[in-house]
N, C-alpha and C positions, 0 to 999 in steps of 0.2 A: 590504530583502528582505522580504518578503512570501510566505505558502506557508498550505495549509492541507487538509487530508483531507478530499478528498468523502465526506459520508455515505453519499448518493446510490449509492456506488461498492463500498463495501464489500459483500464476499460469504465467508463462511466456510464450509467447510464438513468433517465430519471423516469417516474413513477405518475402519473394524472392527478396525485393529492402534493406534488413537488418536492417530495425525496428522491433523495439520490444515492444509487448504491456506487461508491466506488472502490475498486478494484485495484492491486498497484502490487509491485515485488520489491523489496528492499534485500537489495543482492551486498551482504557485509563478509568481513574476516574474524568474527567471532560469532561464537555459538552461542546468545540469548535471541529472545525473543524481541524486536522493534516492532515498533509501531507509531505512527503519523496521524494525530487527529486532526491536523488542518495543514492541508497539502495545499498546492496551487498548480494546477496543470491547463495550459491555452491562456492563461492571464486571468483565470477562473480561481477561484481560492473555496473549496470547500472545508466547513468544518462538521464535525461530528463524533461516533462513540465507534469505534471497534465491537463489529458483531463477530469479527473469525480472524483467526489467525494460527497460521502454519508454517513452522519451523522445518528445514530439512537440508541434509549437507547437499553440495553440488558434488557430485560422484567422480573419484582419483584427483582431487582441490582439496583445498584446508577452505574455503569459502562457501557462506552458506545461502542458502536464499527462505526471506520470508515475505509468507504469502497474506497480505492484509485485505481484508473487507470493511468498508466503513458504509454507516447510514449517516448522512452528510443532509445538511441544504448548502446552497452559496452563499457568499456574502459579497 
């Protein structure tokens, strides 16, 4: 198994009441669904619940990419 977080993909961004929605691709070699409730991207470590997530192959590859949404705060 093989998997790993596009940089590329990541998108944060926060809310005036201090949620934070974040954004992120977990590009692996097997077809289930991942998902990351407490990621850490800039030395920033959020945690949170999965509001979305979208599975889908990468087209003429055996690898897939999924597509996560989290409502986060920092810690």
């Amino acid at each position: 198994m093989a998997e790993f977080v596009d940089c590329t993909s990541v998108k944060i961004s926060y809310d005036v009441m201090g949620r934070v929605t974040v954004s992120y691709t977990i590009v692996s070699d097997e077809a289930e669904m991942k998902a990351y409730t407490n990621v850490e991207f800039g030395g920033q470590t959020f945690t949170g619940y999965v509001v979305s997530i979208m599975l889908n192959q990468i087209p003429n590859t055996a690898w897939y990419e999924n597509y996560v949404t989290l409502i986060a705060t920092t810690g």
